[in-house]
Each structure stands twice: as C-alpha cells, then as structure tokens.
VODREN-222114 format. One line per field, with one value per residue (C-alpha): residue number from 1; residue in one letter; y, x, z. Coordinates in steps of 0.05 Angstrom, whole numbers, plus 5000, padded with zeros to 4 digits. Layout:
N
seq <- (NUM	...)
type <- (A	...)
py <- (Y	...)
px <- (X	...)
pz <- (Z	...)
This chain:
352
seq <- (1	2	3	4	5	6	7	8	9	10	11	12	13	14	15	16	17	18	19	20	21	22	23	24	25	26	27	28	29	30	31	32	33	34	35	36	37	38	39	40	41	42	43	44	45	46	47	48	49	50	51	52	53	54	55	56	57	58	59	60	61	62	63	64	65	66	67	68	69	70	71	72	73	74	75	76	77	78	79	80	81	82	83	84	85	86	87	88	89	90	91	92	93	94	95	96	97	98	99	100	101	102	103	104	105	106	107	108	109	110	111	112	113	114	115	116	117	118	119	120	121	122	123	124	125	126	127	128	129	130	131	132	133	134	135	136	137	138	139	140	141	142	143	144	145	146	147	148	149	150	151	152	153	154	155	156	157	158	159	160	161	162	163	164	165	166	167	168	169	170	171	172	173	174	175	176	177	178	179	180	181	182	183	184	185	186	187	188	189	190	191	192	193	194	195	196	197	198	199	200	201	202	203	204	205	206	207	208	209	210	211	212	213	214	215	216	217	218	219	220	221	222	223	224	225	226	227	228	229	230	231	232	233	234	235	236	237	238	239	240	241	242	243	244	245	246	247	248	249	250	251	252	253	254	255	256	257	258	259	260	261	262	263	264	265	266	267	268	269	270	271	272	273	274	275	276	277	278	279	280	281	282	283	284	285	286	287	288	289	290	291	292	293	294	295	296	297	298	299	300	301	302	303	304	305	306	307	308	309	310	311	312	313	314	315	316	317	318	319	320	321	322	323	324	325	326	327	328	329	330	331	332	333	334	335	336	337	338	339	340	341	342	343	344	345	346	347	348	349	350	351	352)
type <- (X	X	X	X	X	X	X	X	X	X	X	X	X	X	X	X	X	X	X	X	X	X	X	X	X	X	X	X	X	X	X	X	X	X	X	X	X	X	X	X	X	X	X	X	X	X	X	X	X	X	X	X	X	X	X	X	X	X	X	X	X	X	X	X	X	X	X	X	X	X	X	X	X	X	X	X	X	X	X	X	X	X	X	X	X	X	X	X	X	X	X	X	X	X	X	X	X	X	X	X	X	X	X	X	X	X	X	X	X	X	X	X	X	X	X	X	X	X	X	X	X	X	X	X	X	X	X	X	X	X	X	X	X	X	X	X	X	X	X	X	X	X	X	X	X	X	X	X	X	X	X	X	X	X	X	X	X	X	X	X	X	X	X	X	X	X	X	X	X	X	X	X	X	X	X	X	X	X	X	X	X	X	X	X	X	X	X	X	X	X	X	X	X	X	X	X	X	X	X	X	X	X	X	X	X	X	X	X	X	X	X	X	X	X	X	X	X	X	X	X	X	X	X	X	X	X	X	X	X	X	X	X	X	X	X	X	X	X	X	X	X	X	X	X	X	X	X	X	X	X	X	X	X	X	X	X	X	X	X	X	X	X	X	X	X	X	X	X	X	X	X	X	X	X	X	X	X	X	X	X	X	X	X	X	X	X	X	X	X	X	X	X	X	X	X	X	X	X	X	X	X	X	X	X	X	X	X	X	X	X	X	X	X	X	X	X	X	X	X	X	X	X	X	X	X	X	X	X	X	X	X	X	X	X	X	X	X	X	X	X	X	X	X	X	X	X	X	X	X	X	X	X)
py <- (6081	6013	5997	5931	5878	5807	5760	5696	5745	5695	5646	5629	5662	5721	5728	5726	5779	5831	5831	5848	5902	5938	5959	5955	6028	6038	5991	6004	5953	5980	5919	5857	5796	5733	5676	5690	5747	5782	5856	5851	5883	5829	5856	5816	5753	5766	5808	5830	5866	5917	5984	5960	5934	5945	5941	5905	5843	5846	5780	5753	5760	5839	5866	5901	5897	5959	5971	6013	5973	5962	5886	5828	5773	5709	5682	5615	5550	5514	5535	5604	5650	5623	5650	5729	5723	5756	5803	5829	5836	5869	5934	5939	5901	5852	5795	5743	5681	5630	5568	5526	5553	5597	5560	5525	5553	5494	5466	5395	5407	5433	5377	5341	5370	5377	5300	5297	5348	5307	5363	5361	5384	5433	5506	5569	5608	5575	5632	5664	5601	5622	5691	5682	5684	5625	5669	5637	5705	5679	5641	5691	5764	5780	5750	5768	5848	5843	5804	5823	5746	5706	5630	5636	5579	5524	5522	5448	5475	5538	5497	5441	5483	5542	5478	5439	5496	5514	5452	5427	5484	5479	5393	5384	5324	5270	5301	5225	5210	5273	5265	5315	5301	5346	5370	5423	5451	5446	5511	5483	5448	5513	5547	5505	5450	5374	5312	5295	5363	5365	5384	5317	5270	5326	5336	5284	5253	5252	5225	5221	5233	5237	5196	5194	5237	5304	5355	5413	5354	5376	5445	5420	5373	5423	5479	5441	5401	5472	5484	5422	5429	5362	5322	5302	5260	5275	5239	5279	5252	5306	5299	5339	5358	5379	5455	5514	5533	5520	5472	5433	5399	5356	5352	5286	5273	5239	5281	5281	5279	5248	5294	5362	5386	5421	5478	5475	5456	5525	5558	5541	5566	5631	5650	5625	5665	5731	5766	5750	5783	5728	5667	5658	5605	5568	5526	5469	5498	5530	5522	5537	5517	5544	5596	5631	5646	5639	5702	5717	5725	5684	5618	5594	5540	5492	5464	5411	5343	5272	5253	5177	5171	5222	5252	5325	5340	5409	5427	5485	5528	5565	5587	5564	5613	5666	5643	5599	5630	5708	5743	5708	5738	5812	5811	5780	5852	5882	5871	5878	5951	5966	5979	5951	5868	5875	5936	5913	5848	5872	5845	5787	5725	5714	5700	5673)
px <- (4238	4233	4307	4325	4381	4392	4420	4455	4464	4519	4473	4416	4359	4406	4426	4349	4321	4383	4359	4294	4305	4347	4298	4239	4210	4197	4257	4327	4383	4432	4461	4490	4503	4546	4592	4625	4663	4665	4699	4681	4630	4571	4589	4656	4615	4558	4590	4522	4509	4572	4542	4470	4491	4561	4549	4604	4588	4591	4598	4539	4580	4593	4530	4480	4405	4390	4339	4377	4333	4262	4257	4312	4312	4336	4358	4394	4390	4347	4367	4378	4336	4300	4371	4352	4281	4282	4327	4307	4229	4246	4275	4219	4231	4199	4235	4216	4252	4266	4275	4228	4247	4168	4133	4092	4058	4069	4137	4093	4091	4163	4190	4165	4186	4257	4258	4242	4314	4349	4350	4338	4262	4287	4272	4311	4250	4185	4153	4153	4125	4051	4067	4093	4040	4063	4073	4033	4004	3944	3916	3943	3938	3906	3954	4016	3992	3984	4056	4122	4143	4128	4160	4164	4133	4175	4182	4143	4090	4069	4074	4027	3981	3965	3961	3903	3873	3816	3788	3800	3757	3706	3706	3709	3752	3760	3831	3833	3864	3910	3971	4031	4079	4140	4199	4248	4308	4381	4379	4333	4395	4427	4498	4544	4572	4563	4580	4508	4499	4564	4544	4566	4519	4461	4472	4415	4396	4337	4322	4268	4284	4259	4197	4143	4187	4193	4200	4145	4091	4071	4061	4015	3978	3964	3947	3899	3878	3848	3816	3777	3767	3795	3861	3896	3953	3985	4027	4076	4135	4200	4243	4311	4309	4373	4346	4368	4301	4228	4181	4128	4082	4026	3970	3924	3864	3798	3741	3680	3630	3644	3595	3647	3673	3744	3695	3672	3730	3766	3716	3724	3798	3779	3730	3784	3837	3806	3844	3905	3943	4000	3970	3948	3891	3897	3839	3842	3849	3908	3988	4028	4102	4164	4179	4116	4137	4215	4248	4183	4138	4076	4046	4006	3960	3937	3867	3839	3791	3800	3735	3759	3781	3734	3809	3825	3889	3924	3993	4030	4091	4122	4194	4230	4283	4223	4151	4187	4219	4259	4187	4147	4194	4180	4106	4102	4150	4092	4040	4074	4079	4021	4046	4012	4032	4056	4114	4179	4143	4107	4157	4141	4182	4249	4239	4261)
pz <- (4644	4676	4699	4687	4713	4677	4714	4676	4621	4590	4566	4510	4559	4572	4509	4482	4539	4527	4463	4464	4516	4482	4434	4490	4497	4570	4590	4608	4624	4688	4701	4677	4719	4710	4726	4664	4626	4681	4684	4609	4564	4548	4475	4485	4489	4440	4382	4356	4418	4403	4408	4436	4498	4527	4607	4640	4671	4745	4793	4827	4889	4879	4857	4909	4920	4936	4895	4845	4785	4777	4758	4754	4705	4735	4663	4708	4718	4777	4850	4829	4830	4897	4930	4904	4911	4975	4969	4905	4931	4994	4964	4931	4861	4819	4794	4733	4748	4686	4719	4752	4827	4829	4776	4834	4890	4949	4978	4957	4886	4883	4911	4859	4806	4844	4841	4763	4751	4805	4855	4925	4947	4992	4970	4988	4987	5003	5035	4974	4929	4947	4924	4856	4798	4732	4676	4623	4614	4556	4621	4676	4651	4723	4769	4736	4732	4812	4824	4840	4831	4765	4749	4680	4639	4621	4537	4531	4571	4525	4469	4501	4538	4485	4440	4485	4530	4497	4480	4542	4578	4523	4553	4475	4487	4530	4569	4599	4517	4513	4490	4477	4424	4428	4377	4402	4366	4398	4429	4484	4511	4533	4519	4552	4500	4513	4469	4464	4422	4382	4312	4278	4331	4318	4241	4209	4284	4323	4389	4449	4525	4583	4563	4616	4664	4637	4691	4639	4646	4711	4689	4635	4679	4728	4682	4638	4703	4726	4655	4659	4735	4753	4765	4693	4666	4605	4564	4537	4487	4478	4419	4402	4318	4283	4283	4315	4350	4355	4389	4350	4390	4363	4408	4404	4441	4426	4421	4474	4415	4358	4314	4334	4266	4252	4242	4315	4344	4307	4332	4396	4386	4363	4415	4474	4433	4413	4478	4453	4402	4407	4393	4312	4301	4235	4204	4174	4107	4125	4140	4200	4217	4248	4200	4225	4285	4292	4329	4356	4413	4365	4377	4310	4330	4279	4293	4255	4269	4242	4226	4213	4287	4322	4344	4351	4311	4344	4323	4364	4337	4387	4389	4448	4466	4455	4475	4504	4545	4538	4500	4542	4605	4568	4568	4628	4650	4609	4652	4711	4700	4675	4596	4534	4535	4465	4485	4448	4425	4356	4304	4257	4255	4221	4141	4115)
C-alpha cells in the first residue's frame, strides 16, 4: 500500500483528497497535518469522515520527514509547499503540491505569477522548480510517471485547456481570437469565511474578478502556447455563480478555415481524446452540464461550430474541487506509482 500524508487536511482540498483515499485501493493515509484541530480526530471537523478517517491531526511544526509515508499532499495555500519540498524528496518521497509553488519550471515564470497573487517572487525552493512535472496528466502522462514533484493544475486551467487543446494542436483555429469565459461555484473560494461569500451577498448574485489578471491564465497561455508551438495570449473572464461547485468555461475562438464543420471539429476532439478515459466529448447533437460531472474526476467537453460566424463554440464542465483539483491530485498519485490512472477515480458524478 502506498502510505499517504495530507497536509492542509482542514480545508476544501483536504477535505476532497481524504476522501477519495479512503476508498483508494493501493493507498493508505498515516498522517494528517494541520494548523487547525489539532490533537483532534479530522472526524471532529468533517463529521462524514467518523469511522473512515479518524487520524489525529498533528502540527506542521511536530511532524517528521523521515520518510515514514510514501507521498505528501500539500493541500495549502501559496508559499507552502515550496517549504517541504525538500525535505519530503530527500527521504525518498514524492510530493503533489496544490498550489501554484511547482506549477512552473523557472524562478522567471514564478515570479510572475507571484506578482499576479501579490506575493513576493522569491521561491523557497527553486532548485527544485525544473524538477517538478505540471500535473495536467491528459497532456503530461509521461512526465508525471517519471516525477517525484508535480504542481498540480490550477482549476481554471483544466477547464480552459481540456476545453481548447485539441483544436489548438490540430491549428483548427486562429489561437490569436481565443477567448476563455469562466463560471466557478463558491467552493473555489476556499474554507475560510469572508463577507464577500456570506450566503445572503451570494444567494441570486453574480460577479467577475480578476479580469485580465488572473493568476491560471498563465498556465493556459503557456500550455496551449506549447500546443500550437508559439507564444499565446488568452483572454480569459472568471465569474463566481451562486453554486456549490463546478467550473463552466465557454471557450470562443475563430476558426482557421471557415469551411471546418462541428463534425470536423468533434472529430478532432475525439481523436486528441481517445487516451483518456476522463474527458467525455459531446457533439453537437448532444447535452453536457454540471450535473455530468459533479463529485467526479470527468471533464465533458461540448464541441460545436457556429457556422454564421466561422467561430468554434467549446463548452468545458469540470468540477473544481475534483478535476479541479483533489481527483486530479489522485491520478496524478496514480501515475506516479505506476497503478492504473483511474485507481479510486471510477465513480460517476453526483445525481442528481
């Protein structure tokens, strides 16, 4: 069994990867880490673990590397993870970090992002940044198998690139035009409480942030910037919806030849897809929303053309505390050991 230790166990992330390893059949969780509840069962915290998960919470300032588990989730916020890194890889362990700390690979590119979250560019671990692999794993199977470091993807990004990848390596559209439109539920906003999310300001509201300066853009840019083998901008719009989770994103772009057909373009789809048991491809004829993949590790992808405009229409479901990021974390764990990518991860979404 693949011994596990989740760090940041007290919030949304921690919550979400506890859960799927307790009923993941080569994985076993020794150790529970946290700034909060400490001394207490996680069970105390999240009732509906009682009797799946009881581990005590230890302190981040008690607990040991000493290579005593297999793999360490980093389930924190920025600046976190990049202080274990190295002490988790040198006895011997793997870690899957869910911030953006290893999602880039120079101190260059990390310092930009650091400036989009308002943190400083300096990273606690930068001889380790070339090392990790980003754990998109539909565009990184390879690299992830060989690492003992993944950054796992931010939630906007899986939604935006599973939503534009293919048709961007296929140069079926002009990715000069492409633009990202963005709905996440609440739940992408984290545990800890703030006025902006209290339940009477959320009920029936809607609102746009971060427009033009969303920190996941640059993971999309560079992503799809290697798919179509050049530099790319991206517009990319993120919107907060009165749900509990989920990510919608419409993806827009015009299309390099205006004679392509939904037909093609699903083709396209299916062809860059058929390796990947996670990621449903939906023609025009059919339907695809949240409810298909809620609770799960699925992306349905939603592929259609507007003939009127020459524009390719794509819609991507994902759901964000899952794909987006605690499933995703899993088969990334998956292939890092060498076990089937869908261990623990074969269960349909919620319904209803």
């Amino acid at each position: 069994m693949i011994k596990v230790r989740v760090i940041g166990a007290g919030g949304l992330g921690g919550a979400g990867i506890i859960d799927l390893l307790v009923g993941h059949p080569e994985a076993e969780i020794v150790s529970i880490v946290d700034v909060d509840g400490v001394g207490k069962p996680i069970s105390t915290k999240f009732p509906h673990l009682k009797g799946f998960c009881d581990l005590v919470v230890a302190s981040p300032d008690e607990v040991e590397w000493d290579g005593s588990f297999d793999v360490a989730f980093t389930a924190t916020p920025d600046g976190v993870g990049m202080k274990y890194a190295a002490q988790c890889l040198q006895t011997g362990s793997k870690l899957v970090d869910f911030s953006g700390d290893f999602r880039f690979n120079t101190v260059e590119a990390y310092a930009e992002y650091a400036q989009r979250i308002g943190r400083s560019g300096q990273h606690a671990a930068a001889e380790l940044l070339d090392r990790s692999a980003y754990g998109l794993a539909e565009l990184h199977r390879d690299a992830i198998a060989q690492a003992d470091l993944v950054g796992n993807p931010g939630c906007f990004a899986v939604s935006a690139i599973l939503g534009a990848a293919p048709a961007t390596q296929a140069k079926a559209i002009d990715v000069d035009t492409l633009i990202c439109d963005a709905k996440t539920g609440v739940s992408g906003a984290g545990i800890k409480p703030a006025l902006t999310f209290h339940y009477p300001l959320r009920y029936e509201n809607m609102n746009a942030y971060k427009i033009g300066a969303h920190q996941h853009c640059m993971e999309i840019e560079r992503e799809l910037g290697l798919l179509a083998g050049h530099k790319i901008a991206v517009t990319l719009t993120t919107q907060v919806v009165p749900l509990t989770r989920g990510i919608m994103t419409c993806v827009y772009a015009q299309l390099a030849d205006a004679k392509t057909t939904a037909a093609d373009l699903v083709a396209i789809y299916r062809d860059f897809y058929k390796g990947s048991r996670f990621v449903h491809v939906v023609g025009p004829d059919g339907a695809a929303s949240n409810n298909d993949v809620r609770g799960s590790n699925f992306c349905v992808v939603w592929v259609n053309v507007d003939a009127r405009t020459h524009q390719m229409v794509v819609v991507s479901h994902i759901d964000n505390l899952m794909k987006g990021q605690a499933s995703s974390a899993i088969q990334n764990m998956n292939l890092m050991f060498g076990l089937d990518e869908g261990a623990g991860l074969m269960r349909p979404a919620f319904f209803p």
